[in-house]
MARMARMAR-787385 format. One line per field, with one value per residue (C-alpha): x, y, z; residue in three letters; residue number from 1. Coordinates in steps of 0.02 Angstrom, whole numbers, plus 50000, padded with zeros to 5 digits. Example, Ala and Ser with C-alpha at 12.3 -4.5 7.8 and 13.67 -1.06 7.14 Angstrom:
<atoms>
X 50615 50684
Y 49775 49947
Z 50390 50357
code ALA SER
pos 1 2
</atoms>
This chain:
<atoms>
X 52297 52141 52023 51883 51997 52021 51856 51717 51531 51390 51214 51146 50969 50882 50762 50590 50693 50854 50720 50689 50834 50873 51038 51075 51214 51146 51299 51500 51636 51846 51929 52103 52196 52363 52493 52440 52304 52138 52011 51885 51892 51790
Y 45763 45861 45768 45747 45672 45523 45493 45397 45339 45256 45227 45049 45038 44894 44804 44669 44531 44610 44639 44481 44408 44520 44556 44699 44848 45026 45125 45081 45172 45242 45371 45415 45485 45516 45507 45627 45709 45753 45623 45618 45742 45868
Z 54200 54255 54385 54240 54118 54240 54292 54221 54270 54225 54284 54240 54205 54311 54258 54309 54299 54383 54527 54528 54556 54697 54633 54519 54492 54480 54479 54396 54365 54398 54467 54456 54613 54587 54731 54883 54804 54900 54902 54846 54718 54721
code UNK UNK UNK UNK UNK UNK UNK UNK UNK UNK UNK UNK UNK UNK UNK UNK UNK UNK UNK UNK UNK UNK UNK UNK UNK UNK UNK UNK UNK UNK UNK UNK UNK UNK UNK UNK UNK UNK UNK UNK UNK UNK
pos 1 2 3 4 5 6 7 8 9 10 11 12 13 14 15 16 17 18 19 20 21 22 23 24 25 26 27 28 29 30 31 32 33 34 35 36 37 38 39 40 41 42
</atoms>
């Protein structure tokens, strides 16, 4: 399995009210690291 097979992103947009509530998520995603591989991957 190559590195960008196993990893996956997204940017959340945020918005007035999100701001508002002072509590909000900008950025989720996964990445895969197998068994002594480097981290992070580069």
């Amino acid at each position: 399995m190559k590195p960008a097979d196993a990893t996956f992103y997204r940017y959340l947009p945020v918005s007035q009210r999100d701001e508002n509530w002072g509590l909000y998520v900008t950025t989720a995603g996964e990445s895969r690291v197998t068994p002594h591989s480097p981290y992070p991957l580069v």
